[in-house]
VOGU-3710 file (C-alpha; in Angstrom, 3 decimals, decimal comma):
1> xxxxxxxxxx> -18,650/-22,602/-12,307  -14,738/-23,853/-12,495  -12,954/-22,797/-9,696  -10,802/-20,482/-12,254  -14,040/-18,623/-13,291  -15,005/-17,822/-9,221  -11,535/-15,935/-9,280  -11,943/-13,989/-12,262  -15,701/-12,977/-11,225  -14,518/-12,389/-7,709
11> xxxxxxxxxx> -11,576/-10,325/-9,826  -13,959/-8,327/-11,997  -15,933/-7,483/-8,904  -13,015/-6,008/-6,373  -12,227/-3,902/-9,992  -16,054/-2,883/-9,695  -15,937/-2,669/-6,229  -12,748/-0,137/-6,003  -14,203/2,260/-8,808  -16,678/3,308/-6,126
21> xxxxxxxxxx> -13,814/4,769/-4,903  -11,000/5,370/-6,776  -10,511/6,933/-11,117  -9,603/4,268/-13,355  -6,060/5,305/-13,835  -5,352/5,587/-9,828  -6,982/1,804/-9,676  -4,147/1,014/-12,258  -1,547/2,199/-10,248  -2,978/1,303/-7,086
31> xxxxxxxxxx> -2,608/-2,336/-8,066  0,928/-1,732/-9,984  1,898/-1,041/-6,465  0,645/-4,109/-4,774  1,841/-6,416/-7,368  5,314/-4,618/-6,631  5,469/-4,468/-3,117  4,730/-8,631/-2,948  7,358/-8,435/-5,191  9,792/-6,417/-3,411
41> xxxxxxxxxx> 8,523/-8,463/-0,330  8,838/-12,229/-2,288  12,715/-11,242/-3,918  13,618/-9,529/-0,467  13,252/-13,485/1,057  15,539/-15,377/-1,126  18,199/-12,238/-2,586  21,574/-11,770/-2,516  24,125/-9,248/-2,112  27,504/-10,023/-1,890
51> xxxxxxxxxx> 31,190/-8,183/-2,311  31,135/-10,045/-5,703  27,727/-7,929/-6,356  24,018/-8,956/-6,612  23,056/-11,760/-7,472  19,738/-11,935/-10,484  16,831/-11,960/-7,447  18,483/-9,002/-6,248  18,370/-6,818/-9,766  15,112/-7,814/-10,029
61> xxxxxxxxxx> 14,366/-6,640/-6,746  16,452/-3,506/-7,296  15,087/-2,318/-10,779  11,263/-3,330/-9,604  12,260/-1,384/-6,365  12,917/1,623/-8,238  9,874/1,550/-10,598  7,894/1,278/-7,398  9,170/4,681/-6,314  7,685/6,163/-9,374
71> xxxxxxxxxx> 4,843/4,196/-9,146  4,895/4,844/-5,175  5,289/8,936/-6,066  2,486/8,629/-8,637  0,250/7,149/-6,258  0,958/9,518/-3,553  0,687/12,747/-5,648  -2,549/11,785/-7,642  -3,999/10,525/-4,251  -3,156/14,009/-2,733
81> xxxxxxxxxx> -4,386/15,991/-5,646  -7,326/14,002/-5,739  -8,708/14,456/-2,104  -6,512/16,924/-0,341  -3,476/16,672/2,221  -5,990/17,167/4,973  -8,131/14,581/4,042  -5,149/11,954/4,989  -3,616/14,031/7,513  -6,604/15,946/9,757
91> xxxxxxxxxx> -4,744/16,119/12,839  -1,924/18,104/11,432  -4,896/20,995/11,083  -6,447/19,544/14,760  -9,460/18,752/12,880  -10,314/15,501/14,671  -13,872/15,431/14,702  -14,089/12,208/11,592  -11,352/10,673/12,754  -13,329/10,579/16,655
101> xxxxxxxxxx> -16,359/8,853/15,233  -14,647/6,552/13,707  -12,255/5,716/16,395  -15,669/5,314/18,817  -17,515/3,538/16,028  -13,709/0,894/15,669  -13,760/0,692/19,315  -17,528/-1,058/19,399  -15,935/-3,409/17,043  -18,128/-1,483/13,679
111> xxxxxxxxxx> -17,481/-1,355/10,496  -16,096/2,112/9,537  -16,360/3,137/6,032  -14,388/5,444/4,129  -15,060/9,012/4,734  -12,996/12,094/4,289  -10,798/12,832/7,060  -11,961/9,871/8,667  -9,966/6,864/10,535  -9,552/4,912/7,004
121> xxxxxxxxxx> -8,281/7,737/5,182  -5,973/8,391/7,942  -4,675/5,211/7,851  -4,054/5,504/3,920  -2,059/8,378/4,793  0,516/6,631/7,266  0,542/3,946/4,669  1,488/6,699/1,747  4,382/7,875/3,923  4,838/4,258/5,204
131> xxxxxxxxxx> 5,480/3,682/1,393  7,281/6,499/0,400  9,270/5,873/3,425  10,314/2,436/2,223  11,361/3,479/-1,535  13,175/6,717/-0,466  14,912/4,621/2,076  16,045/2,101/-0,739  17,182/4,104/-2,952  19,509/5,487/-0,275
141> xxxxxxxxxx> 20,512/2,047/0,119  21,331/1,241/-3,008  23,140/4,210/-3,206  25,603/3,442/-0,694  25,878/0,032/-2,055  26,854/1,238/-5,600  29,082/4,017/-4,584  30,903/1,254/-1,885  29,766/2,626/1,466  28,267/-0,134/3,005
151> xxxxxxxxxx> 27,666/1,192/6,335  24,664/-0,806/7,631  22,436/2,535/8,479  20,752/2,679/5,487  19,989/-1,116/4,891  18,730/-1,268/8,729  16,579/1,747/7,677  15,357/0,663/4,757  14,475/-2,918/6,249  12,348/-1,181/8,804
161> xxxxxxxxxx> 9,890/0,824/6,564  9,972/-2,335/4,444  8,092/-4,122/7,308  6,406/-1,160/7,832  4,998/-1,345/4,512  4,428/-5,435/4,642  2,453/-4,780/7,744  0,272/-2,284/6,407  0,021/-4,399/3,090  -1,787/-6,784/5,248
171> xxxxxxxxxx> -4,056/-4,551/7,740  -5,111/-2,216/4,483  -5,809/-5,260/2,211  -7,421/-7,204/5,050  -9,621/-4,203/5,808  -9,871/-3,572/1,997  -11,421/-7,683/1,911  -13,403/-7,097/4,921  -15,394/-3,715/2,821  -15,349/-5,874/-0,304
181> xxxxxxxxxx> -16,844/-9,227/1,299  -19,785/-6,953/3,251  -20,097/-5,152/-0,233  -21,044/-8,544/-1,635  -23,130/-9,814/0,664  -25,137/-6,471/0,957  -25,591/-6,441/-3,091  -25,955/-9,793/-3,363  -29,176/-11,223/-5,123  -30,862/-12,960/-2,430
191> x> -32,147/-16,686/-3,009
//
């Protein structure tokens, strides 16, 4: 097996892997948003704005950056109708008794799988607001960019739930690796 064919198995199998979990459609725009946050993250690097105006990485990373809020929105509200405000957000209701166990069962270094109202749903909820956080944000930035108010508020905001989001790009989709890679071993055909 080419090296080109492991990556499209190993492809075909995090697609399996995630429908345990997630409607076809919400997979779709699950990965539409990864592909355009590393691509808000990748254009954010190298842009530039300047009094002239932006230069072509920037429009790229301004028009991608505002189909990632309807993306980002879409996500959020099918997510939400899907399993319930409370499921991400339990502690808002002081229902804590999911997100203990797993908190116990993370602090003896366990595995915790996904389980409603539990410590990896909560997590998906910070990153939902951590992502919602970072569009909203942008678009107020661009906003003050195009209508010439360039007070630095709004890009300093922005910036921050960018990272926010970069950082929990990483954790979810190294957590998200860690599941998938146990997943594989566990359903492996053994030799």
């Amino acid at each position: 097996m080419t090296v080109k064919e492991k990556i499209v198995a190993q492809g075909v199998l995090l697609w399996r892997f995630l429908g345990f979990f997630q409607p076809p459609l919400l997979r779709c725009i699950h990965a539409a948003v990864i592909a355009f946050v590393l691509l808000q993250f990748l254009t954010s690097m190298v842009m530039v704005v300047t009094v002239e105006g932006p230069s072509g990485l920037a429009w790229i990373h301004i028009i991608s950056g505002m189909a990632l809020c309807l993306l980002g929105i879409a996500l959020v509200t099918l997510s939400i109708r899907k399993r319930g405000l409370r499921n991400f957000f339990p502690y808002l209701w002081g229902d804590m008794e999911q997100l203990g166990k797993d908190m116990r069962a993370a602090a003896q270094f366990k595995m915790v799988g996904p389980r409603p109202k539990g410590l990896p749903a909560c997590i998906q909820g910070l990153g939902m607001g951590a992502l919602l956080l970072a569009v909203f944000t942008g678009l107020w930035w661009f906003d003050d960019w195009s209508n010439d108010r360039l007070g630095l508020t709004a890009l300093s905001v922005h910036k921050f739930f960018a990272w926010a989001m970069v950082a929990y790009l990483a954790g979810h989709g190294g957590m998200a690796l860690a599941h998938f890679a146990i997943w594989q071993k566990k359903t492996a055909p053994k030799k």
